[in-house]
C-alpha positions in Angstrom: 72.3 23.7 -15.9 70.6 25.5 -19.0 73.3 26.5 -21.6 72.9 28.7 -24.3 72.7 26.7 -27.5 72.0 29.6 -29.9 72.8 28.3 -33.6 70.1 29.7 -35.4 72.8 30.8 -38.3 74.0 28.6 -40.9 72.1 25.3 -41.7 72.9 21.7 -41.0 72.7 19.2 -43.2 72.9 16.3 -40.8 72.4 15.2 -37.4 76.2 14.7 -37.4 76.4 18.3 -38.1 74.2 19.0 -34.7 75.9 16.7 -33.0 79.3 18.8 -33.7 77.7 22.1 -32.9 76.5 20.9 -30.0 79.6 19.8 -28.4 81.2 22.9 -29.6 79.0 24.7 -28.0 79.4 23.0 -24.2 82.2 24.8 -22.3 85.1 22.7 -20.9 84.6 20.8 -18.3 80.9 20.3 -19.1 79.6 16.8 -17.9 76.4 15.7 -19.8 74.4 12.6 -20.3 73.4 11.3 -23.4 69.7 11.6 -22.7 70.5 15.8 -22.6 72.9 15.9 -25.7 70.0 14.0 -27.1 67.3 16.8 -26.3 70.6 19.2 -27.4 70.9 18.0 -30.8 67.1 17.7 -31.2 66.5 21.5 -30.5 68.4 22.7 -33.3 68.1 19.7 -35.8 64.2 18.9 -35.4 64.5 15.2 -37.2 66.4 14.1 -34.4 63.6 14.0 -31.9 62.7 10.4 -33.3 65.9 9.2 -33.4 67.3 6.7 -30.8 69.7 8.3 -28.1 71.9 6.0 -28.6 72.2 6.7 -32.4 72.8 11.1 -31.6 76.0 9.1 -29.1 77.2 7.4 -31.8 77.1 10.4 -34.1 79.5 12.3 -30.9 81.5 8.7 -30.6 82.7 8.8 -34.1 82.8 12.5 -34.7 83.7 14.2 -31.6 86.0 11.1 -30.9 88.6 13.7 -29.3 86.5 16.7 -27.7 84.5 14.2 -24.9 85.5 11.4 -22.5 83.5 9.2 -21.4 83.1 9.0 -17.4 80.8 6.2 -17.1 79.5 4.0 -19.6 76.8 2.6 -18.2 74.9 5.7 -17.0 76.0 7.2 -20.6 77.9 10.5 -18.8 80.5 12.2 -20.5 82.8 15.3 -20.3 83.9 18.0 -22.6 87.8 18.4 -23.0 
């Protein structure tokens, strides 16, 4: 499923900030792996392609705390509430 990320107005100043746009942007309901919110984040914040995946999760973990839920840790899958 292909979703229609288009944030090409305003400017972020973080990866953080990509990270919240991002999950703003998936509809409820939306399940999604960390590997995609990776390539998510990376598409509109360019410095994030050589980050670790794990480091764009933490970003959602500790910002987004309240908009995901995690359905399985160990295949990294989580839902937008």
């Amino acid at each position: 499923m292909q979703l229609d990320l288009d944030f090409s107005t305003g400017r972020l100043k973080s990866m953080a900030d990509a990270v919240k746009r991002v999950i703003s942007g998936y509809q409820t309901g939306h399940r999604f792996h960390g590997n995609q919110l990776h390539a998510d984040v990376s598409r509109i914040y360019p410095p994030a392609k050589t980050m670790y995946t794990d480091t764009v999760q933490r970003a959602m973990r500790r910002h987004c705390r309240y908009a995901v839920r995690c359905i399985n840790q160990n295949s990294s899958l989580y839902e937008k509430q």
